[in-house]
Backbone and ligand atoms as CSV (ligand in chain L), in Angstrom:
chain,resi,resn,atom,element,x,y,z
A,1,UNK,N,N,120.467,61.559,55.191
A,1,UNK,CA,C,119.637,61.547,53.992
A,1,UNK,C,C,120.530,61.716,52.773
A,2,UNK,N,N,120.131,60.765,51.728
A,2,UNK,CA,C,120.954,61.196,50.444
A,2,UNK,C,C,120.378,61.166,49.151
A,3,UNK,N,N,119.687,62.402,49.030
A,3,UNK,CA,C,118.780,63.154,48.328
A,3,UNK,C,C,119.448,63.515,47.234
A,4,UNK,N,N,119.610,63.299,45.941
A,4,UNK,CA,C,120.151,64.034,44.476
A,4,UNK,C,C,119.430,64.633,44.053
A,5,UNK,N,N,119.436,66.263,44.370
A,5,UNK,CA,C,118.677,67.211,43.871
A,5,UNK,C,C,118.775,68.063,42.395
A,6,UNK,N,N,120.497,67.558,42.268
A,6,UNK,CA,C,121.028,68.502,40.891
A,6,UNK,C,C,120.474,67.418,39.720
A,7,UNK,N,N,120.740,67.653,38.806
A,7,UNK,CA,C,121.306,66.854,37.665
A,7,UNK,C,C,120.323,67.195,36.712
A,8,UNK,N,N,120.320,66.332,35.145
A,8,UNK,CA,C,119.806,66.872,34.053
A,8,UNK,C,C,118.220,65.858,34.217
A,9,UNK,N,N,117.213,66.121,33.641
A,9,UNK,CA,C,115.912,65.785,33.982
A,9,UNK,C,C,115.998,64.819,32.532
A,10,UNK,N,N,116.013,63.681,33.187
A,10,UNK,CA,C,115.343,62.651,32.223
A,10,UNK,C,C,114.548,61.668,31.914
A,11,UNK,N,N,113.802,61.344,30.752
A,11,UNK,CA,C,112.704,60.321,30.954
A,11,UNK,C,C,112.729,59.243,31.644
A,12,UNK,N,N,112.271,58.746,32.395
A,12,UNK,CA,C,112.196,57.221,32.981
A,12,UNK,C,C,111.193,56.559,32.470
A,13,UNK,N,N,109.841,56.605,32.492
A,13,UNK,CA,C,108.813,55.826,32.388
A,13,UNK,C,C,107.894,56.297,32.402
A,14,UNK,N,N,106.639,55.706,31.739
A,14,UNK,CA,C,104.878,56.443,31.701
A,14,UNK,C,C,104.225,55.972,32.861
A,15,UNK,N,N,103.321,56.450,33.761
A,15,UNK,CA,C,102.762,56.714,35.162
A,15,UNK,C,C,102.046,54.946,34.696
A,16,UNK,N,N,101.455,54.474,33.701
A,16,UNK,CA,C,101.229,53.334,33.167
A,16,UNK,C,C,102.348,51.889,33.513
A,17,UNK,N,N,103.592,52.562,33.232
A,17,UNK,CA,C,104.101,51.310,33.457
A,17,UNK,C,C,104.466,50.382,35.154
A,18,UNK,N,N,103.709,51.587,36.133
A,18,UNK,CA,C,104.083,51.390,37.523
A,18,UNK,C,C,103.025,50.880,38.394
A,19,UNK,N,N,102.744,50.229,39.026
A,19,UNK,CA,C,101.743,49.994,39.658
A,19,UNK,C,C,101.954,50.113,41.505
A,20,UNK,N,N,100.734,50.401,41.913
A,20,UNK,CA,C,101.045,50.487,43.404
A,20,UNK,C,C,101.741,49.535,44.051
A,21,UNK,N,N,102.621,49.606,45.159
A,21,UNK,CA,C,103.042,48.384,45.570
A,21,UNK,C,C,104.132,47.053,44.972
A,22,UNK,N,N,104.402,47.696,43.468
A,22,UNK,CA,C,105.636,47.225,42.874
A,22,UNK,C,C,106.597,48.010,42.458
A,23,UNK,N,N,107.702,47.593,42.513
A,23,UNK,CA,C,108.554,48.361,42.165
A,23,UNK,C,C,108.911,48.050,40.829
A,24,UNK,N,N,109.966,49.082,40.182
A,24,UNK,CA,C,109.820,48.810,38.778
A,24,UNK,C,C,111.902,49.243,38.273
A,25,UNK,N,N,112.232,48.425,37.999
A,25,UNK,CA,C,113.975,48.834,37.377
A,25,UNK,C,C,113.610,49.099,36.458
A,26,UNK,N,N,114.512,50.407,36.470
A,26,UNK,CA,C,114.934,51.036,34.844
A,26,UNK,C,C,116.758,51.313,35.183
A,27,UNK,N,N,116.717,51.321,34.217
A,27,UNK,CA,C,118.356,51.299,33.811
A,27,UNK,C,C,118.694,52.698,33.054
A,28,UNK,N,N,119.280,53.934,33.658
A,28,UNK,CA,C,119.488,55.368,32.636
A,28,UNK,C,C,121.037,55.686,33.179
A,29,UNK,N,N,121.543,55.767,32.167
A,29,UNK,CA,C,122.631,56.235,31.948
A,29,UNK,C,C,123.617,55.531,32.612
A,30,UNK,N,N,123.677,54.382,32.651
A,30,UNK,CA,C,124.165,53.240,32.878
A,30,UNK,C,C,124.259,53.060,35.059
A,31,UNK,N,N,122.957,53.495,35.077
A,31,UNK,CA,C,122.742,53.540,36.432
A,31,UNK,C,C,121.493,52.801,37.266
A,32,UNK,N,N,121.340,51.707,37.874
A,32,UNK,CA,C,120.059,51.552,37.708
A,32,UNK,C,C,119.333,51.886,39.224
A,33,UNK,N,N,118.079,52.177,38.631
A,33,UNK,CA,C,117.557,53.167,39.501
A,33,UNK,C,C,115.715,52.131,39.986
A,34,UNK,N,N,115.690,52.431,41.242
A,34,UNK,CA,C,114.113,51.700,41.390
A,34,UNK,C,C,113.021,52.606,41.665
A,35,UNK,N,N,112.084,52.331,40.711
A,35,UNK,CA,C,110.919,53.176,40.985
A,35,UNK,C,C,109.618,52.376,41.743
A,36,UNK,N,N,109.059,53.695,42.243
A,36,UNK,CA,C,107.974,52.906,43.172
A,36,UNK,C,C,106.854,53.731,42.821
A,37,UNK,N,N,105.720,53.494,42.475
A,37,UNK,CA,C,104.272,54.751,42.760
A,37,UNK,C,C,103.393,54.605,43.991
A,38,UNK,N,N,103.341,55.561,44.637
A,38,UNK,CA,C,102.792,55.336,45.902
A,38,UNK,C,C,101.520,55.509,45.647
A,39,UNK,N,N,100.073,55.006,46.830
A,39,UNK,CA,C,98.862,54.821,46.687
A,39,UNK,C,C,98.623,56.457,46.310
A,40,UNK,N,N,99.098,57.100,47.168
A,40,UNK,CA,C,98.629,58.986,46.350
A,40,UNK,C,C,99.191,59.280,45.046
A,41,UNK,N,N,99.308,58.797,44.364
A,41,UNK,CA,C,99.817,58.267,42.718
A,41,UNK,C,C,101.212,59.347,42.547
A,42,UNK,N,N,102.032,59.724,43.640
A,42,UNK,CA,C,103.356,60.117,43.801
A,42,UNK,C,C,104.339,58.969,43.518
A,43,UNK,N,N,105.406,59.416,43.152
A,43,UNK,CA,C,106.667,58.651,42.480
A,43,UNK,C,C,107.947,58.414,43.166
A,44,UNK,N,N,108.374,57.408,43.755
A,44,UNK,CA,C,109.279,57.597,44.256
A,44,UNK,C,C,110.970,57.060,43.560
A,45,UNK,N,N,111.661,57.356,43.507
A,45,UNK,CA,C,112.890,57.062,42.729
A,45,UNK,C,C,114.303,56.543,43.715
A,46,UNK,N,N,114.819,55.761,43.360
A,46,UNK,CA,C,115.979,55.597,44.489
A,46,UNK,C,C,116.786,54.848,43.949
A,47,UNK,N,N,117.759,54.081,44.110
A,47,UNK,CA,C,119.122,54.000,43.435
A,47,UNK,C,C,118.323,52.085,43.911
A,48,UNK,N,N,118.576,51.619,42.909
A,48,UNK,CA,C,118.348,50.156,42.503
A,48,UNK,C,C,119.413,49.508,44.091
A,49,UNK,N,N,119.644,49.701,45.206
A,49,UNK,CA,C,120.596,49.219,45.493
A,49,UNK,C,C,120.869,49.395,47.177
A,50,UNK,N,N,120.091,48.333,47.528
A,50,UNK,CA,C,120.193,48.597,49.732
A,50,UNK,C,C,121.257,48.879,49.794
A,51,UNK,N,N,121.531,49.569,50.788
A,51,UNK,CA,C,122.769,49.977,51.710
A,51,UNK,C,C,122.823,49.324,52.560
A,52,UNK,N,N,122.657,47.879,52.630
A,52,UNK,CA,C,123.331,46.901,53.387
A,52,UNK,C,C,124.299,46.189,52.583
A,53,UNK,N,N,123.831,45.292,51.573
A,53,UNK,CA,C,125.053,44.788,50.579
A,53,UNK,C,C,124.550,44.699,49.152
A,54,UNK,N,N,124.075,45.609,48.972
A,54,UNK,CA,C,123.710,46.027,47.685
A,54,UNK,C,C,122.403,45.164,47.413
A,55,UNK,N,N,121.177,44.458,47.374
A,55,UNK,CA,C,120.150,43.672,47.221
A,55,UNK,C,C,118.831,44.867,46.538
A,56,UNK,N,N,118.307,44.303,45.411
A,56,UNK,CA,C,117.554,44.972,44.577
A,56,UNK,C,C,116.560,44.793,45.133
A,57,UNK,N,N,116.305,46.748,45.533
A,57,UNK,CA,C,115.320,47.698,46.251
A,57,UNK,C,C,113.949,47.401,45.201
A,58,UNK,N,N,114.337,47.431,44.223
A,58,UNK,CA,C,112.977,47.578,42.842
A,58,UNK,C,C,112.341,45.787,43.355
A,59,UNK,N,N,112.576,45.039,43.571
A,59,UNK,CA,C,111.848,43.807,43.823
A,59,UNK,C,C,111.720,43.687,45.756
A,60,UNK,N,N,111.665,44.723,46.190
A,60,UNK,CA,C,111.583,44.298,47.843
A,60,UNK,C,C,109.871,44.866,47.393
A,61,UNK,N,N,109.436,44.652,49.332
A,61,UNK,CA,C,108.015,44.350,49.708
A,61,UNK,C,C,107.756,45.611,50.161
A,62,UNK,N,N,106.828,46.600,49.525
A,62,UNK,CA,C,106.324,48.247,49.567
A,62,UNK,C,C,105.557,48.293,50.423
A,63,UNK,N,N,105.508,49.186,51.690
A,63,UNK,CA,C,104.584,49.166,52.765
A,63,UNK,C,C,104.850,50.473,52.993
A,64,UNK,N,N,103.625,51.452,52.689
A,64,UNK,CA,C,103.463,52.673,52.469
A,64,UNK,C,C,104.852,53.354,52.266
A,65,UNK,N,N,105.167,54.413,53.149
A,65,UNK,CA,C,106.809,55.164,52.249
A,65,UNK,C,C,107.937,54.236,52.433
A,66,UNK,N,N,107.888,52.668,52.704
A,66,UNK,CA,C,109.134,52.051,53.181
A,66,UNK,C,C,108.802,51.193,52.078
A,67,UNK,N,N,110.011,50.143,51.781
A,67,UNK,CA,C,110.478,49.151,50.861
A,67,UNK,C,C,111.146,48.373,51.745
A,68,UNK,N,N,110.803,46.990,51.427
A,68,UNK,CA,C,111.885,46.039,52.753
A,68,UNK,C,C,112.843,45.320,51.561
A,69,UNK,N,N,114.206,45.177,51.682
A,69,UNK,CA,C,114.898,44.797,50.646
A,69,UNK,C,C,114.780,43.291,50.534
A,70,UNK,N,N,114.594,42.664,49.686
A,70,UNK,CA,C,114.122,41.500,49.490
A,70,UNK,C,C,115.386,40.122,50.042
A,71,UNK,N,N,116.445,40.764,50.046
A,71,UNK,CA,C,117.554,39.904,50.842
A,71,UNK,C,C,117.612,39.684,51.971
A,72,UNK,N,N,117.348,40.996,52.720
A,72,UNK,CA,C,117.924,40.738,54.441
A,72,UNK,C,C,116.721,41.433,54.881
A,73,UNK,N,N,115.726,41.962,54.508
A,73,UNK,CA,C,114.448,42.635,54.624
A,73,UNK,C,C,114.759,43.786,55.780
A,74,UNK,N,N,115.720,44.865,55.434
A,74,UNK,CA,C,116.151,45.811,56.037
A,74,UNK,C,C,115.354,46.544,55.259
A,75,UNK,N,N,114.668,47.736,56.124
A,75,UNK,CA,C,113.102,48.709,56.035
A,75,UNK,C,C,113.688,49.934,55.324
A,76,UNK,N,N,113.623,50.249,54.406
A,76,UNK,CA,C,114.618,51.303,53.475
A,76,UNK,C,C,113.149,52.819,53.682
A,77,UNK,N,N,113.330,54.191,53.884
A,77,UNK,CA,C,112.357,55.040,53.734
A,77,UNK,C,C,112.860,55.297,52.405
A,78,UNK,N,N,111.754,55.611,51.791
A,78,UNK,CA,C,111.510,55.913,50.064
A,78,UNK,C,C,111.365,57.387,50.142
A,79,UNK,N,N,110.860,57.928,51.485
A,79,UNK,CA,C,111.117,59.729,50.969
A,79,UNK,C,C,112.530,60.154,51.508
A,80,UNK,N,N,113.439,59.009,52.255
A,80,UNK,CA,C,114.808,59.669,52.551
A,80,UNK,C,C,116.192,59.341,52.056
A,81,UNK,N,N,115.489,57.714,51.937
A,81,UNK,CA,C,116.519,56.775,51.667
A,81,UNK,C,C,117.304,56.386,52.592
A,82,UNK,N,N,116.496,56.289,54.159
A,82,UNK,CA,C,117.537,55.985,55.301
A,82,UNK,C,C,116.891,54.384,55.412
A,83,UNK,N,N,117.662,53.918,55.994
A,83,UNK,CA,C,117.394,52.357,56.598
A,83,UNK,C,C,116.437,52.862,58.184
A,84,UNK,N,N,116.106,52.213,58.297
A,84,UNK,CA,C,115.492,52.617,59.751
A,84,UNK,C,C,115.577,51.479,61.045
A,85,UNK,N,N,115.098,51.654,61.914
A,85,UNK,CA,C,115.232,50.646,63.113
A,85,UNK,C,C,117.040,51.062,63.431
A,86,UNK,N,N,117.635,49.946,63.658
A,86,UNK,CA,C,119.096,49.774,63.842
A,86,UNK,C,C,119.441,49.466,63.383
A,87,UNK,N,N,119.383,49.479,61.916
A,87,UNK,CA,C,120.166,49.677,60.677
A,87,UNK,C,C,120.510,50.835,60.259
A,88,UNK,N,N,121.751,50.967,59.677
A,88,UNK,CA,C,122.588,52.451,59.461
A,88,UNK,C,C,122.801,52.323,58.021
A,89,UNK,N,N,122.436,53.138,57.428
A,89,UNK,CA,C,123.220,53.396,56.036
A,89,UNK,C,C,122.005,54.121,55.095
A,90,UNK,N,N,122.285,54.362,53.557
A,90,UNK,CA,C,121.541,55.662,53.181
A,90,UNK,C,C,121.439,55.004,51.587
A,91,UNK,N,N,120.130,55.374,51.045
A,91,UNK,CA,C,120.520,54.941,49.383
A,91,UNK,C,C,120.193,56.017,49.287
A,92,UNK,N,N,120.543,56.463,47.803
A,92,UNK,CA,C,120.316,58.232,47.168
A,92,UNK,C,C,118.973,57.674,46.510
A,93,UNK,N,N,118.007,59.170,46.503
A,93,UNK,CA,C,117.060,58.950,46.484
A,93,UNK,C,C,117.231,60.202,45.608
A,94,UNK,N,N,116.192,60.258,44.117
A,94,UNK,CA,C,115.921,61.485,43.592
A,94,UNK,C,C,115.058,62.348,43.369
A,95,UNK,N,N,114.640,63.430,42.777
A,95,UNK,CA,C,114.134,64.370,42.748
A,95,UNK,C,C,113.136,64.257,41.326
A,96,UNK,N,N,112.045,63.901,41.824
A,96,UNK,CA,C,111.151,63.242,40.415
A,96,UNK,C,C,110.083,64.553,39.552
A,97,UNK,N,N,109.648,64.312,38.541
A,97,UNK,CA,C,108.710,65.252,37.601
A,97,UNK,C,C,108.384,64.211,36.739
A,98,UNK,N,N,106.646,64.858,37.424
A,98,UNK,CA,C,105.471,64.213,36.567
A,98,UNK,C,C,105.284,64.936,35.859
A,99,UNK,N,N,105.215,64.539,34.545
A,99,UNK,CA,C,104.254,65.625,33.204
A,99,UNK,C,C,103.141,64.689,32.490
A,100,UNK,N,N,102.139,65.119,33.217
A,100,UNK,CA,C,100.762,64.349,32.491
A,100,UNK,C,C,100.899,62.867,32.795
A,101,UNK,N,N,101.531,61.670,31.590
A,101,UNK,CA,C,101.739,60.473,32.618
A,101,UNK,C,C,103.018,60.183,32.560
A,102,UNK,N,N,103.856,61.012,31.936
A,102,UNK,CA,C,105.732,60.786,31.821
A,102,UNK,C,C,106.093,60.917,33.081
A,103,UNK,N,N,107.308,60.277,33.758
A,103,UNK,CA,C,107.893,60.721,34.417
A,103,UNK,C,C,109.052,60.779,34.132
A,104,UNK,N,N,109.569,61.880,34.930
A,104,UNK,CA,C,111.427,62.262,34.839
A,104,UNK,C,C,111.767,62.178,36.188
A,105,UNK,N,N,113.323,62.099,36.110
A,105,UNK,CA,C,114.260,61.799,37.046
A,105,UNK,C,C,115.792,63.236,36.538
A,106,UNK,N,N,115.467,63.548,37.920
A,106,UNK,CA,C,117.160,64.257,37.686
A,106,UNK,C,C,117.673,63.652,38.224
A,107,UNK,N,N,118.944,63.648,37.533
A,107,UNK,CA,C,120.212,62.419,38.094
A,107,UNK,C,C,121.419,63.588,37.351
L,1,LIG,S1,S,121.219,43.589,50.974
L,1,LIG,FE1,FE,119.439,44.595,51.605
L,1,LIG,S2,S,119.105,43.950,53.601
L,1,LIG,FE2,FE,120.930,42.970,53.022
């Protein structure tokens, strides 16, 4: 699992700009990061970037806590950031805060 629990809490986006089942790039601090809102209107955050050969997580296909990466459609978990099946490898995944409809990201 590769969970980023430290870092400084910063804005990403309003609970508005996300919709179920899409993912959404934002770009902070010259890092880009993919957000997802799950059907229990929870947030999920993870590093723009499969751990197979890098293919943008924010445009793969959302099927409850998994994301399939839109290149090689390797099954990414959104609460761990592990690949699953027999695929090996890990994206960092962060530590999110809702305030009303803001959300933040520590990174
Ligand atoms: S880059 Fe994501 S599955 Fe290959």
């Amino acid at each position: 699992m590769a969970f980023v629990e430290a870092g400084r809490k910063v804005f990403v986006a309003n609970r508005n700009e996300l919709a179920v089942g899409l993912g959404k790039k934002v770009e902070i601090e010259g890092r880009e990061l993919a957000l997802f809102m799950q059907e229990d209107g929870s947030v999920r955050i993870l590093d723009n970037k499969c751990p197979h050969k890098g293919g943008p997580l924010s445009e793969g296909i959302v099927s409850g806590n998994y994301v399939y990466c839109p290149l090689h459609d390797w099954k990414i978990c959104m609460k761990t950031g592990s690949a699953q099946g027999g695929d090996q490898g890990n994206v960092a995944c962060f530590t999110v805060e809702v305030e009303g409809d803001d959300i933040y990201v520590f990174i």
